[in-house]
N, C-alpha and C positions, 0 to 999 in steps of 0.2 A: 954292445954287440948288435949288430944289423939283424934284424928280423924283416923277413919278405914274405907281405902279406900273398897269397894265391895270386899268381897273373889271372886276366880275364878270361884265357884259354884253359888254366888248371883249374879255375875255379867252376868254368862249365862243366868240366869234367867228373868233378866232385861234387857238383848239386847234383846232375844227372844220376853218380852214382848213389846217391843218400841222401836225397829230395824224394818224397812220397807223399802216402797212401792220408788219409784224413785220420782223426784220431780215433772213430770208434772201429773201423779196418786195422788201426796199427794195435787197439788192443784184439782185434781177435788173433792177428797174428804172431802177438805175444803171449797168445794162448796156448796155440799151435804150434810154439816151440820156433816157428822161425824168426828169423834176424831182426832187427830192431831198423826203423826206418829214419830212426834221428838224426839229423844232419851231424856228417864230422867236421870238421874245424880243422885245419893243417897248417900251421905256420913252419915255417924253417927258412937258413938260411940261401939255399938253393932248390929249385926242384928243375928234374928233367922228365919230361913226358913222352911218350913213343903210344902215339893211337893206336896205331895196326898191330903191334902186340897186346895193348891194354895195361898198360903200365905206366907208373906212375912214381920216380924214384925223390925223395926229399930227404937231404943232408944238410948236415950240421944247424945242433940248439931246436929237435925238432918234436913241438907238442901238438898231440892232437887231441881235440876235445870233443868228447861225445856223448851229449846226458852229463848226471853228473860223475865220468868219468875223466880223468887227466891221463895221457899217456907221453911220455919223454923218452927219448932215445937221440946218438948220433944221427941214425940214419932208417929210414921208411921206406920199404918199397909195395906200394900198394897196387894189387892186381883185381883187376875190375873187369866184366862179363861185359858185354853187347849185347842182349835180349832185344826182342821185340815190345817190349814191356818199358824198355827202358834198362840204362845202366845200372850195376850196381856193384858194390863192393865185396870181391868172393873170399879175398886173403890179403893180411898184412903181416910183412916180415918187418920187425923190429931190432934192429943191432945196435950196441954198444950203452953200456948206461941204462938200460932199459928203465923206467918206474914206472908203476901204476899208482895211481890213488884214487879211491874212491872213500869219501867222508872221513874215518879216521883209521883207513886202510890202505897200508901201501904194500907193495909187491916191487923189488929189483931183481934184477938179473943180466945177464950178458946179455941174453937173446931171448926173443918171444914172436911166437907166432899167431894170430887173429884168424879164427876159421867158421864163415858166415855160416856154414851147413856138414853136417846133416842135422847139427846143435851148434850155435853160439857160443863159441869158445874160444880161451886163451890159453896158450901150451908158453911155458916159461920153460927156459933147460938154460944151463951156463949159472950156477950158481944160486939158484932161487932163493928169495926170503921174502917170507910174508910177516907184517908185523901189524895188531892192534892196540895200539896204548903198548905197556909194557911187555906183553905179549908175543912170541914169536915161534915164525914156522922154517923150520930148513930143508930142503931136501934136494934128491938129483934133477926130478922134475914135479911143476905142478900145474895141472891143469885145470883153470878157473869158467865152470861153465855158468856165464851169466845170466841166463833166464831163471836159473833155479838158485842162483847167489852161493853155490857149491865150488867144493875142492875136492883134487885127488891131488893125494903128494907123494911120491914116490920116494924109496927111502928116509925116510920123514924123522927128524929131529924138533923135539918140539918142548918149549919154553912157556911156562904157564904163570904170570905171579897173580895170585891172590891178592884181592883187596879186600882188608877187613873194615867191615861196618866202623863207624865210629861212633859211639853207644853217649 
């Protein structure tokens, strides 16, 4: 399967939006609860971009990476600000196949939304399931805010196995 890496027009767009601040700025503002400045990564098989609205649409086989996060889904549409300051990433819509992984933490669902502010978060709805190791979480919806590496799961079914010592 054909993977396209960013043209050089998407890919200004997306350093702009998530090219920053030096390292001890980005932790104060990982202090401060706002967004993380780490470059994302967007491969897929097609992207279509519209400046003047600030949009950013990438379909099919599409991962993004950022930190040590992984995100998959069919299709991305990411919605980016024009600041004085500089571009930056306000919201990503995630459809179909969604995953997340982070270390030995995954997250599927239908759909997921990425929302830069007022906190750094990830809203899952369409089926949620968070799983660690044996581990798992189900619900209608779960909302993963990542500066505090917390959850709310709404309707929440949840699968616990025990690992005993082995003496």
């Amino acid at each position: 399967m054909k993977r396209l890496i960013l043209s050089a027009v998407a890919a200004s767009i997306l350093l702009l939006a998530v090219c920053g601040a030096a390292p001890a700025a980005e932790e104060k503002k990982k202090q401060a609860g706002q967004p993380s400045k780490e470059p994302v990564v967007i491969t897929s098989n097609t992207l279509s971009a519209d400046n003047k609205a600030r949009i950013a649409v990438f379909e099919g086989s599409v991962v993004a990476k950022k930190g040590e996060m992984t995100t998959y889904a069919d299709k991305m549409t990411v919605y980016y600000s024009d600041e004085k300051s500089g571009s930056s990433i306000t919201k990503i819509e995630s459809e179909g196949n969604v995953k997340v992984v982070k270390a030995d933490r995954v997250i599927t669902s239908k759909a997921a939304t990425y929302l830069a502010e007022p906190e750094e978060r990830i809203i899952f709805t369409g089926e949620p399931r968070a799983s660690e190791g044996a581990n798992v979480v189900t619900g209608t919806k779960m909302t993963y805010f990542m500066k505090d590496d917390r959850s709310i799961v709404e309707n929440s079914k949840v699968f616990i196995v025990n690992k005993e010592k082995s003496k």
